[in-house]
LUMKOL-713650 format. One record per residue: residue in three letters; x negated, y negated, z negated of N, C-alpha, C in turn. Coordinates in steps of 0.05 Angstrom, whole numbers, padded with zeros to 5 digits, always signed. Layout:
ALAXYZXYZXYZ
...
end
This chain:
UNK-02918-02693-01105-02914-02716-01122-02888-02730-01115
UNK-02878-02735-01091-02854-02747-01081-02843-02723-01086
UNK-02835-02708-01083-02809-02685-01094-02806-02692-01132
UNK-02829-02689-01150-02824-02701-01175-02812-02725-01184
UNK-02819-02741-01166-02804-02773-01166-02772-02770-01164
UNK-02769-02754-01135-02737-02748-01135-02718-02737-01144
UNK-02737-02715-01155-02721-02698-01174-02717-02711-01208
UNK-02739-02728-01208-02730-02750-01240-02703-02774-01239
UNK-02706-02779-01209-02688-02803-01194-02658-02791-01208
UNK-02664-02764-01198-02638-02755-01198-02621-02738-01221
UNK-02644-02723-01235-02634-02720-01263-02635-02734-01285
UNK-02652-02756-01284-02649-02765-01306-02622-02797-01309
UNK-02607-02799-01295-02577-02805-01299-02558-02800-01308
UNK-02564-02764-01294-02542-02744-01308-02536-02741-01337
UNK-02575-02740-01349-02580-02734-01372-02576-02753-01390
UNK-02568-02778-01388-02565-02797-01400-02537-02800-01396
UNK-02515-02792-01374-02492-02792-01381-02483-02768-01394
UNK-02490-02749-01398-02482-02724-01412-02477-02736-01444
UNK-02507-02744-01443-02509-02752-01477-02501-02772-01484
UNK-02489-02795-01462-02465-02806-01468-02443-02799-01479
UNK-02429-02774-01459-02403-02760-01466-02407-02745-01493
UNK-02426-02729-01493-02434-02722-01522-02426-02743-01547
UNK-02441-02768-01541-02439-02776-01570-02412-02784-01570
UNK-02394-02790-01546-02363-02805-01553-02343-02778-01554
UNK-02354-02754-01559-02348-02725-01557-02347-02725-01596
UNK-02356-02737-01598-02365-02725-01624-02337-02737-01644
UNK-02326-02724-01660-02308-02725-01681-02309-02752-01698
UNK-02288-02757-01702-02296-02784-01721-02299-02771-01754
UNK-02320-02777-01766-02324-02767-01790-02302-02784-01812
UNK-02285-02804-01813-02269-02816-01821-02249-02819-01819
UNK-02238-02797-01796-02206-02792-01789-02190-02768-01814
UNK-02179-02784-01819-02152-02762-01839-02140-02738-01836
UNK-02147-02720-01865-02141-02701-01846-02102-02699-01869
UNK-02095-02681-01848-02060-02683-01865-02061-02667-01879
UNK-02056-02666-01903-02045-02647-01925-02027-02646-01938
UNK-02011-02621-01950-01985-02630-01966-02000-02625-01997
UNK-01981-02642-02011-01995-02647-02044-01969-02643-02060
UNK-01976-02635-02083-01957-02636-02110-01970-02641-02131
UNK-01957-02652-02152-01962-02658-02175-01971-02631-02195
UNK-01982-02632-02216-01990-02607-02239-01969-02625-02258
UNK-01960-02598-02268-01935-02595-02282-01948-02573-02317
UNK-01932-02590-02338-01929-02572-02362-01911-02552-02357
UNK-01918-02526-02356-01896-02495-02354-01904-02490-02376
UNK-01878-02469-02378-01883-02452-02403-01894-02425-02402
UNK-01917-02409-02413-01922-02386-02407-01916-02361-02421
UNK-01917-02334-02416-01914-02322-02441-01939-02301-02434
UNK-01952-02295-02448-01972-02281-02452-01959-02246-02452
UNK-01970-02233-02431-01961-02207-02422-01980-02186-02425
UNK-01988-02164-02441-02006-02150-02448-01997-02115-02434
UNK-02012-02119-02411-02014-02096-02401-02020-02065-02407
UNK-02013-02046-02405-02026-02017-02418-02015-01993-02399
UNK-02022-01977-02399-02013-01941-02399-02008-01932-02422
UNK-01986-01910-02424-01984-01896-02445-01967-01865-02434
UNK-01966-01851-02448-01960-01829-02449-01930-01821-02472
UNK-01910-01811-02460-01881-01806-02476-01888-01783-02486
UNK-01871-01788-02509-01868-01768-02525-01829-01761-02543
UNK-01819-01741-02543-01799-01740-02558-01795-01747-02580
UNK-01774-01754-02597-01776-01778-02613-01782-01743-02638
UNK-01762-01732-02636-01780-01702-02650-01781-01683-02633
UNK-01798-01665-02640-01806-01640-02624-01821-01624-02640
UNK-01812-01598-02637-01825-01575-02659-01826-01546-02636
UNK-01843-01526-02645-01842-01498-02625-01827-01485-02654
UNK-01811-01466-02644-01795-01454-02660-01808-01421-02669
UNK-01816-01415-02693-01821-01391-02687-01818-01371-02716
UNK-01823-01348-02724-01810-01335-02744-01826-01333-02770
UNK-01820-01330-02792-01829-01326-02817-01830-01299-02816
UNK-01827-01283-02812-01823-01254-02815-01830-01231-02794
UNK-01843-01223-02797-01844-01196-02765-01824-01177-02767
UNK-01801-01183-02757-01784-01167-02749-01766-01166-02718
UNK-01749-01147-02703-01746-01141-02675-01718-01157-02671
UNK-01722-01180-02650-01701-01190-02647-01674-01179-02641
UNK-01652-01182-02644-01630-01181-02651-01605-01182-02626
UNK-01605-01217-02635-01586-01229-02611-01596-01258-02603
UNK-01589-01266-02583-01598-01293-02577-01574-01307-02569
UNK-01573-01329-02583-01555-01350-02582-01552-01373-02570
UNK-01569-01372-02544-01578-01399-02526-01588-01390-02509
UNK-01592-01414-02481-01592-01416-02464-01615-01432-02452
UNK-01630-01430-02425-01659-01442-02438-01642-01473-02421
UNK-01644-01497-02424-01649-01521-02428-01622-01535-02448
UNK-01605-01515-02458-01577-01525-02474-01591-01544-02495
UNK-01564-01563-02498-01570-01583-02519-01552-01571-02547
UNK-01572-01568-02566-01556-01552-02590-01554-01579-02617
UNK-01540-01572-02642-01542-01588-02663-01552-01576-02679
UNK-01562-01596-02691-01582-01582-02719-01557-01562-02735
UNK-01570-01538-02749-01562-01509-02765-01555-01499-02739
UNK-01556-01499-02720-01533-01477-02700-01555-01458-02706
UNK-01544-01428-02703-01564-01408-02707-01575-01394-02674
UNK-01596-01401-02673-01612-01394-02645-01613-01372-02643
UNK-01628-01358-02663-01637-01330-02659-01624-01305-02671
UNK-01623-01287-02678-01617-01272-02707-01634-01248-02694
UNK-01648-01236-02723-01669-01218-02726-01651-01202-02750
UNK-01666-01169-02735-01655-01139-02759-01667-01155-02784
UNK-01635-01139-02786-01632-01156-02825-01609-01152-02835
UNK-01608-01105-02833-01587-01095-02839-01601-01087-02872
UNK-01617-01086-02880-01621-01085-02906-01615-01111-02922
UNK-01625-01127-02913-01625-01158-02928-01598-01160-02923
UNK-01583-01155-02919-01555-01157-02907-01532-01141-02937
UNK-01550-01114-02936-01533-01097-02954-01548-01107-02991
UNK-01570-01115-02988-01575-01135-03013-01557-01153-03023
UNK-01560-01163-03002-01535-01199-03010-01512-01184-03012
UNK-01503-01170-03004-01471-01158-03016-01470-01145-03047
UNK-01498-01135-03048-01502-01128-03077-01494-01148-03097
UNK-01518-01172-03090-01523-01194-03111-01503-01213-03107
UNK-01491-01209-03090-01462-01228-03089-01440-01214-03115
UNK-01440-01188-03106-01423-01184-03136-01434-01166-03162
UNK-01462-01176-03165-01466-01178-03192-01459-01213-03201
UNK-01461-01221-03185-01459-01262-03184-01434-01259-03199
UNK-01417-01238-03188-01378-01244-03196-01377-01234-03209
UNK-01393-01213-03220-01394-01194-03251-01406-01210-03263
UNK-01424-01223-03261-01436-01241-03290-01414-01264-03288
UNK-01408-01271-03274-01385-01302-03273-01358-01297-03294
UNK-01344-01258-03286-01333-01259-03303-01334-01257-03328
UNK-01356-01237-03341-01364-01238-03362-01369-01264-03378
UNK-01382-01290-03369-01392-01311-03380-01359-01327-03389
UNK-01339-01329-03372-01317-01329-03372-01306-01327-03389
UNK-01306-01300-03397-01290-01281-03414-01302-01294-03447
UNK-01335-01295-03446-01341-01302-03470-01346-01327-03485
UNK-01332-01337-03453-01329-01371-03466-01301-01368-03483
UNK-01284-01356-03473-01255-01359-03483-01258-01344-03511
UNK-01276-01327-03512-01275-01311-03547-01288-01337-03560
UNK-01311-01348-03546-01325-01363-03572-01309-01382-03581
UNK-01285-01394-03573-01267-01421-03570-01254-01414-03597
UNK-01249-01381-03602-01239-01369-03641-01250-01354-03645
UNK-01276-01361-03640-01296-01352-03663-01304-01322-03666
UNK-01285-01309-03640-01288-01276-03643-01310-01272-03620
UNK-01333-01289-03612-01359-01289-03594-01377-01304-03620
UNK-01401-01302-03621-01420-01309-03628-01430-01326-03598
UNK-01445-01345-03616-01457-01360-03588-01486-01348-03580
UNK-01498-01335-03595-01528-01326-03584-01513-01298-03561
UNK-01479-01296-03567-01480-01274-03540-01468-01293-03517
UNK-01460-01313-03517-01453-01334-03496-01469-01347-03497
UNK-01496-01341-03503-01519-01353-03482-01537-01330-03467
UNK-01528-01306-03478-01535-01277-03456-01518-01281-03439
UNK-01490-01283-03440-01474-01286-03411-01481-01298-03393
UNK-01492-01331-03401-01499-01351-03397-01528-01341-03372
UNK-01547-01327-03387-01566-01324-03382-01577-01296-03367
UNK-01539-01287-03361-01542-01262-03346-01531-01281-03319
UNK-01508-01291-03321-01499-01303-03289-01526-01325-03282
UNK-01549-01342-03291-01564-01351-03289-01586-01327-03268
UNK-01591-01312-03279-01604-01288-03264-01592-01275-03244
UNK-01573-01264-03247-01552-01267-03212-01550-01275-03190
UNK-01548-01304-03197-01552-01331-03182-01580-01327-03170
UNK-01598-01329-03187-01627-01330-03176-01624-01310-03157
UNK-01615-01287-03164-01625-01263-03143-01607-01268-03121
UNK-01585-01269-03122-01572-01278-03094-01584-01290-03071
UNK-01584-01324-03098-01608-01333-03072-01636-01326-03057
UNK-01643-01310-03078-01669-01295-03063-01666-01282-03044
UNK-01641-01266-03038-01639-01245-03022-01624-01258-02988
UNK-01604-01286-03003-01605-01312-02982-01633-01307-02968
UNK-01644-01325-02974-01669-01325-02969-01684-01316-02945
UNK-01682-01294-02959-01683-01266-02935-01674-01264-02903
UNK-01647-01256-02921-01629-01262-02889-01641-01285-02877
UNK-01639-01313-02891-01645-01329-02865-01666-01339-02850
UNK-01690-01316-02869-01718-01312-02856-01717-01307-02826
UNK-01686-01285-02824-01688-01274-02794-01666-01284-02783
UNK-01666-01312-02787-01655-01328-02771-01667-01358-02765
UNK-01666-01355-02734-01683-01381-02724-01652-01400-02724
UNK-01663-01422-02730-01640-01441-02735-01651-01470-02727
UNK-01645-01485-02712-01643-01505-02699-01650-01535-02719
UNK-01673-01545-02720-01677-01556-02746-01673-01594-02744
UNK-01659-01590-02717-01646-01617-02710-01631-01618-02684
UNK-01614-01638-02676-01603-01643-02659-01622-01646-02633
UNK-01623-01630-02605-01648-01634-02585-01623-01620-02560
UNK-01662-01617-02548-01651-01600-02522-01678-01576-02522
UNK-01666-01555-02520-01681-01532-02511-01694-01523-02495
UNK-01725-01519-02492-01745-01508-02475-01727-01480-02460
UNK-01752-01465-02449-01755-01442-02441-01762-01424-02462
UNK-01745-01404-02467-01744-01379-02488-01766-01365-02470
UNK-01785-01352-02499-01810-01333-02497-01801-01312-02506
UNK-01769-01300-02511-01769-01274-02525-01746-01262-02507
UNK-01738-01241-02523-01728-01227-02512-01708-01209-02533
UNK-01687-01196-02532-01665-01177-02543-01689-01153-02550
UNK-01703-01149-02575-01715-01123-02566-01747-01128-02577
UNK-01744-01157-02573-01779-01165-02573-01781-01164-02606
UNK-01809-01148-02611-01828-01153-02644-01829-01176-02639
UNK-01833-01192-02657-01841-01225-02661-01853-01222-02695
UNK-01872-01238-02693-01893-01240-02717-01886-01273-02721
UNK-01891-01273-02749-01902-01299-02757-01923-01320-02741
UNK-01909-01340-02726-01927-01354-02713-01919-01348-02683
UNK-01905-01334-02670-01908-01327-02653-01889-01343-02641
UNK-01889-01358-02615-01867-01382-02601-01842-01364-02591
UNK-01826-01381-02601-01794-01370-02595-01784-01384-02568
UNK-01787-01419-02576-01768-01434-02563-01774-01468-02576
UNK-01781-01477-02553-01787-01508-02561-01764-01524-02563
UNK-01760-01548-02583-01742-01556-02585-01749-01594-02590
UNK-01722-01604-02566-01739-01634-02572-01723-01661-02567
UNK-01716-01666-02587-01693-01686-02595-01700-01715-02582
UNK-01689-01719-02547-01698-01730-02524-01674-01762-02528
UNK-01667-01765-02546-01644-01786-02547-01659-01812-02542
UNK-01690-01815-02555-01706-01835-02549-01728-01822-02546
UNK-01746-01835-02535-01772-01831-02541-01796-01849-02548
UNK-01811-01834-02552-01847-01847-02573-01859-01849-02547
UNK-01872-01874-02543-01889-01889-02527-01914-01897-02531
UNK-01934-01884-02530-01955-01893-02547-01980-01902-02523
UNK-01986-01925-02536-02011-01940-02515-02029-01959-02529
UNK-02049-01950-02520-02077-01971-02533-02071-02012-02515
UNK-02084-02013-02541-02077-02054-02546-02116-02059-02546
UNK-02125-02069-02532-02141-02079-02534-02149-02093-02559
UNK-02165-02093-02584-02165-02110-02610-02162-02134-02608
UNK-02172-02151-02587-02173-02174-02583-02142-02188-02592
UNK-02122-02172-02572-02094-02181-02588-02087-02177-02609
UNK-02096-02163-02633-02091-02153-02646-02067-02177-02675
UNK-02082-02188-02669-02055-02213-02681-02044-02229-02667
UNK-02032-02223-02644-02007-02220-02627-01982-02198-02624
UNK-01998-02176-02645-01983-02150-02639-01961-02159-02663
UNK-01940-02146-02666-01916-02147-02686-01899-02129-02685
UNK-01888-02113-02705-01872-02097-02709-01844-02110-02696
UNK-01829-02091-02685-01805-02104-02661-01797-02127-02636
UNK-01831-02120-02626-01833-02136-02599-01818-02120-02578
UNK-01804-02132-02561-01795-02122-02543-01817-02115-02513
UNK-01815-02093-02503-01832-02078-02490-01817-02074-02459
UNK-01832-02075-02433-01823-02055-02406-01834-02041-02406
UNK-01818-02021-02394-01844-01997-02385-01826-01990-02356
UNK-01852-01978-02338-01832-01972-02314-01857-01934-02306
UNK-01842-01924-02287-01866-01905-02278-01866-01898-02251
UNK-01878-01875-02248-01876-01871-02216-01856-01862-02209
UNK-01845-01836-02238-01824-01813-02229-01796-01830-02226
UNK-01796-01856-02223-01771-01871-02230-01774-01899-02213
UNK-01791-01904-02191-01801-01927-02179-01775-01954-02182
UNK-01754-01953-02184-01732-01969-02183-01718-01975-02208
UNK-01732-01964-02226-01724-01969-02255-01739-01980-02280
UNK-01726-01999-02296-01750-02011-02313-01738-02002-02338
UNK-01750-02000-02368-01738-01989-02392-01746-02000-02407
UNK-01732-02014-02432-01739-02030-02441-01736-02021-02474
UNK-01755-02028-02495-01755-02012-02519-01772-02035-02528
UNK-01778-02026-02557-01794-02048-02583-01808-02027-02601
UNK-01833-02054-02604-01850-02033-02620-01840-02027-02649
UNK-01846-02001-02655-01842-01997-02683-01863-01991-02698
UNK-01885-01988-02687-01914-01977-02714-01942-01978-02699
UNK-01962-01989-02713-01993-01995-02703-02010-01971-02725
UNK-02033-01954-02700-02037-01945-02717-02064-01958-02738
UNK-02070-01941-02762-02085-01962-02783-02116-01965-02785
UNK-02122-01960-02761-02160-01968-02751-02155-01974-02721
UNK-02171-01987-02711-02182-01993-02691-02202-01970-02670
UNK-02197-01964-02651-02213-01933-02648-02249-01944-02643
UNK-02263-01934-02652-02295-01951-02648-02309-01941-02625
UNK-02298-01927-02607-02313-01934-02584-02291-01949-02562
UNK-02259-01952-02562-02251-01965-02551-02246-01990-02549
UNK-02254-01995-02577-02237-02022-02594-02215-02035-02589
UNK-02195-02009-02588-02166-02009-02576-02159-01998-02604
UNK-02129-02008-02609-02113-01996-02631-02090-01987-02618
UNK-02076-01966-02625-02064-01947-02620-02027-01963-02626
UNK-02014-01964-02598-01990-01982-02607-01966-01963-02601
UNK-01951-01951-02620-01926-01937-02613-01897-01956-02613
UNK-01882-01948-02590-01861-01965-02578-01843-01938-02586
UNK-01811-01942-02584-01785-01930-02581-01765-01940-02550
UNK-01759-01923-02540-01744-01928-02515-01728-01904-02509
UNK-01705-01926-02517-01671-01908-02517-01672-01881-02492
UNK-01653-01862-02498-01654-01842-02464-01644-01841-02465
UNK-01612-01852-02472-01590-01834-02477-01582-01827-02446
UNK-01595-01823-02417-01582-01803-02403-01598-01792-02397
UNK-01625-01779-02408-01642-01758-02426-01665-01764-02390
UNK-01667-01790-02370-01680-01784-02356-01703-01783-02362
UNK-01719-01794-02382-01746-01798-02390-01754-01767-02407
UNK-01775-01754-02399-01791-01727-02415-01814-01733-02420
UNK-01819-01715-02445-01847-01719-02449-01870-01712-02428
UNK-01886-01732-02436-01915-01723-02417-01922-01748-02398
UNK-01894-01760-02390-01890-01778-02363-01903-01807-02375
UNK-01924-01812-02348-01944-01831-02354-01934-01857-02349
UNK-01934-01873-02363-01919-01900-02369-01933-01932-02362
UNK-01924-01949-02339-01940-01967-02342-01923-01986-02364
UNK-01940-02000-02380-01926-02016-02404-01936-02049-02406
UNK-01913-02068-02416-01921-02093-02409-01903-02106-02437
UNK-01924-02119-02458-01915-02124-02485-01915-02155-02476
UNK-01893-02171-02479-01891-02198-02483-01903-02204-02508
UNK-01915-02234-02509-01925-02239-02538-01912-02270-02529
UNK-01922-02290-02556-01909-02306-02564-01913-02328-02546
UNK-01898-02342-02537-01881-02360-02510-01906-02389-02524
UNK-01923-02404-02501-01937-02434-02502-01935-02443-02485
UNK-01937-02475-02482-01936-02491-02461-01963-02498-02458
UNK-01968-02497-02433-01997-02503-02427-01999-02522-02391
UNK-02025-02528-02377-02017-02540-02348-02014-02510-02339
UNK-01990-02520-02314-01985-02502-02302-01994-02515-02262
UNK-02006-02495-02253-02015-02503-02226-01994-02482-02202
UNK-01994-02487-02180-01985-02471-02170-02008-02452-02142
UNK-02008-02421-02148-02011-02411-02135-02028-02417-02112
UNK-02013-02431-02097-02017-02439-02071-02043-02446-02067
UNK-02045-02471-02082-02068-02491-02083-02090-02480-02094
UNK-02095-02463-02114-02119-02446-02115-02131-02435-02105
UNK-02155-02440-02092-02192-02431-02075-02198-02420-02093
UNK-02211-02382-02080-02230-02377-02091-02249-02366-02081
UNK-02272-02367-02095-02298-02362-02079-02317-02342-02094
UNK-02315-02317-02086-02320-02301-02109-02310-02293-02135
UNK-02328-02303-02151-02303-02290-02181-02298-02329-02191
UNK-02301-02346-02186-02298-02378-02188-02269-02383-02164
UNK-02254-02405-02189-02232-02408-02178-02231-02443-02171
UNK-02219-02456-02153-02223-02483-02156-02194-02494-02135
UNK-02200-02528-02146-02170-02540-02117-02186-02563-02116
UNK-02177-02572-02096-02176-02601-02087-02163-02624-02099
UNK-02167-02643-02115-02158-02675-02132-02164-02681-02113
UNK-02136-02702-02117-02134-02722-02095-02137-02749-02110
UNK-02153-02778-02100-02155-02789-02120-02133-02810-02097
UNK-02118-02821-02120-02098-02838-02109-02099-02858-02091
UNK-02120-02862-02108-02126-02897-02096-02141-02906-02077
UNK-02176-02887-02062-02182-02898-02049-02180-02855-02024
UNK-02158-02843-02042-02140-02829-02010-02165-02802-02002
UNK-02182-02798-02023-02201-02783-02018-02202-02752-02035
UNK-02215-02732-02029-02207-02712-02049-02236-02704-02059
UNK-02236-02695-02075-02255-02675-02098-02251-02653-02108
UNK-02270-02634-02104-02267-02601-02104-02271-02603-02132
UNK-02251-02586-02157-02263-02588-02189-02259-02558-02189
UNK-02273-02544-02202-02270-02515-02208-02251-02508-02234
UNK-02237-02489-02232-02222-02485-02258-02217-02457-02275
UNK-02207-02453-02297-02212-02436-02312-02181-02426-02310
UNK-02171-02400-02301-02143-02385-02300-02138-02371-02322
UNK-02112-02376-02325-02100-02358-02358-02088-02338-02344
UNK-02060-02339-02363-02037-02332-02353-02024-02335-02328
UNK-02010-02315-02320-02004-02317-02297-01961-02308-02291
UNK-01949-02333-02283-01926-02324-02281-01914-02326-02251
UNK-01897-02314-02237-01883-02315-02213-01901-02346-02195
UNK-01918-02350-02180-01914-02372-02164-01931-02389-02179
UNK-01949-02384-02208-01948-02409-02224-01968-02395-02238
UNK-01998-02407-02232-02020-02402-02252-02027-02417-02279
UNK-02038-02416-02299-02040-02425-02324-02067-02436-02314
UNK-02075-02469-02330-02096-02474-02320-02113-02479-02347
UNK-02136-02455-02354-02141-02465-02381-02156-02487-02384
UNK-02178-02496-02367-02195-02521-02369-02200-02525-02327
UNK-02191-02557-02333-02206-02566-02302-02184-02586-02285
UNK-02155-02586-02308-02134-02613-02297-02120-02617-02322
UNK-02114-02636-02301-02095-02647-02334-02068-02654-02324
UNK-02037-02654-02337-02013-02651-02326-02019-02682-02311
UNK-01998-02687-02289-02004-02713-02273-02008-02719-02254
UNK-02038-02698-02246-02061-02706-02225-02047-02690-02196
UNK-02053-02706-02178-02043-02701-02153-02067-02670-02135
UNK-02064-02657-02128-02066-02632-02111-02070-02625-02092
UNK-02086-02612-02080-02078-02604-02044-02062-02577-02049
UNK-02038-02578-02041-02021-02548-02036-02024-02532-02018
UNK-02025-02548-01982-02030-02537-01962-02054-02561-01946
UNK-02079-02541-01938-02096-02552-01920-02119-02553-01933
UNK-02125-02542-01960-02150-02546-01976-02171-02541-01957
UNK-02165-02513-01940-02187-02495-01920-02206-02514-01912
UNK-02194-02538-01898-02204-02557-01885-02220-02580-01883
UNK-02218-02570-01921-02227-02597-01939-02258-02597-01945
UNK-02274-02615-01955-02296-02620-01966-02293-02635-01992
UNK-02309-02643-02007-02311-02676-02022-02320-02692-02012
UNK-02301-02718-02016-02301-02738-02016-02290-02738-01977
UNK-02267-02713-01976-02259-02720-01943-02234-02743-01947
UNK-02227-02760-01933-02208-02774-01938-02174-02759-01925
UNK-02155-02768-01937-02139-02751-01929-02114-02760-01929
UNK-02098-02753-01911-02063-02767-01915-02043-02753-01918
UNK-02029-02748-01946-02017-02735-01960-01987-02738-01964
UNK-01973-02719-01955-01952-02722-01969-01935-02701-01978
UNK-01917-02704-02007-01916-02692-02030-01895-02665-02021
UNK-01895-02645-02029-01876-02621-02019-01857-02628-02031
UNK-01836-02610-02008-01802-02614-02017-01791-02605-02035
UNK-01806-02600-02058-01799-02584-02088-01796-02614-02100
UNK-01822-02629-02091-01832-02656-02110-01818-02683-02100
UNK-01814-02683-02080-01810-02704-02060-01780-02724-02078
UNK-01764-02703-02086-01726-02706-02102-01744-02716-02127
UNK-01757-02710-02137-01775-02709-02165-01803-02723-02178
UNK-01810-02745-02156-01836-02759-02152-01832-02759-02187
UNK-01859-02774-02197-01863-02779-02223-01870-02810-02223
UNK-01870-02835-02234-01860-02855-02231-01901-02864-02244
UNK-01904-02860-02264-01926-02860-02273-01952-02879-02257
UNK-01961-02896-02259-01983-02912-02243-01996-02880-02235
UNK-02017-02899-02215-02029-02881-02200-02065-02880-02213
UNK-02077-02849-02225-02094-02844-02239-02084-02849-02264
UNK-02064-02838-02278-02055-02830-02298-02051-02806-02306
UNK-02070-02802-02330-02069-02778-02341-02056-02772-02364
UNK-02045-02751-02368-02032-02737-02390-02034-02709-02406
UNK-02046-02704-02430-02054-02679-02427-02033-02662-02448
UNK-02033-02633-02449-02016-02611-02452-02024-02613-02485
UNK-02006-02622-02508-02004-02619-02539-02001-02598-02542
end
């Protein structure tokens, strides 16, 4: 019983100064904490509509023959850049050959004849029902010539625009049938950009918006083109409409196939603009800290994010232009913590003069 006595004598002092130091240990719930603040500002935004798309040559055709006959000669080279008529191919076409020399000069035998019987009918020593046989013989000539044209240039592949040339599938020698691929051809001066638009924008879209596109095969380069054509439904399981863009090549780096990221500006609003910085988020909910002027305390408000530019978020509901901010130190914060603020060196040259709890909102 005397050992319990002394051993109370002696701890219970301790235990009463511990929980002394404890309670003068303890934080002052009313000490300030420092934060830097800025003002919310009207910016201007522009609404940026993201996509993928896939290039395409502004034309492109596979080249191949009307006729089954054994190639000839070849007149190209596989990636040369040719002009439209140059003749690519030539196909046997020693008969069609000795035709057209035929009907070329029956052409100059009926030409002279019709000739001849214009000048009789002028005194009357022609009848006109035979100067409309002359008439109606160089008429038939003509036709046949060109038929036999025709011919010949069945067996000739001919270049049906200004491009650049694939890889040749033939050969000096080779049968080739109707249908059968010669040589791709694909006029790379610009190219077709085509990428689905979500419908939602769909009256934001406009014929000659200006467009970026950048990709992987080019990490250091951006390309810039405008739309030229929407296509005319909406697809029903995407509910994306189909948006084709033009973007110049003229130093032919862009080919078809190459997957495109794309970014359509739409039409420029002023709305509150917040900065970056000061935005908490907690899950998929975004929020900042108001500072209320007057009695130096802050309040957590949650907010609704738009647009988004360099440094500078769009605030669609949850401030209004005016209201003072926590920029740096929110981490630290609660509601209703009191706090001692002062304004960053962006704002500091630029205070706003305005009483304090004055609001202003974005027209």
């Amino acid at each position: 019983m005397f050992f319990y006595k002394i051993l109370i004598r002696v701890l219970l002092p301790a235990l009463l100064l511990g929980l002394t130091m404890t309670s003068n240990a303890r934080p002052d719930s009313n000490k300030k904490t420092k934060v830097v603040a800025g003002r919310v500002k009207q910016e201007t935004f522009t609404d940026i509509i993201e996509a993928l798309g896939s290039l395409k040559a502004n034309e492109t055709t596979t080249l191949s023959a009307n006729v089954t006959e054994t190639v000839k000669a070849i007149h190209f080279t596989d990636g040369q850049q040719v002009k439209q008529g140059e003749i690519l191919v030539e196909m046997n076409s020693l008969e069609e050959n000795a035709q057209l020399v035929y009907a070329k000069a029956e052409v100059k035998e009926a030409e002279q004849q019709y000739a001849r019987a214009r000048r009789l009918s002028k005194t009357g020593a022609v009848s006109k029902a035979l100067l409309d046989e002359r008439q109606r013989q160089l008429d038939t000539a003509g036709a046949r010539m060109q038929e036999v044209l025709s011919k010949v240039q069945d067996r000739q592949i001919i270049a049906p625009f200004d491009g650049v040339l694939g890889l040749r599938q033939v050969s000096v020698g080779t049968l080739i049938k109707p249908g059968d691929a010669i040589i791709t051809i694909n006029d790379n001066s610009k190219m077709k950009l085509d990428f689905p638009v979500p419908s939602i924008y769909l009256g934001k879209l406009k014929i000659g918006q200006d467009i970026k596109a950048s990709s992987r095969t080019y990490p250091n380069l951006e390309f810039a083109g405008n739309v030229v054509s929407m296509d005319n439904a909406i697809d029903p399981v995407t509910r994306s409409i189909l948006v084709r863009a033009l973007i110049p090549n003229p130093e032919s780096l862009l080919k078809s196939g190459i997957l495109m990221q794309v970014k359509l500006k739409t039409k420029q609003h002023k709305a509150v603009g917040l900065a970056e910085e000061a935005i908490m988020q907690n899950g998929e909910k975004y929020f900042v800290f108001v500072i209320d002027e007057q009695d130096k305390t802050v309040s957590r408000r949650e907010l609704i994010i738009g647009t988004r530019k360099p440094g500078i978020a769009e605030v669609v509901s949850g401030l209004d232009v005016g209201e003072l901010v926590v920029l740096h130190g929110g981490f630290k914060l609660a509601d209703g913590k009191p706090v001692e603020f002062t304004l960053s060196g962006e704002q500091q040259n630029n205070q706003q003069t305005k009483p304090a709890g004055t609001k202003s909102k974005v027209q």
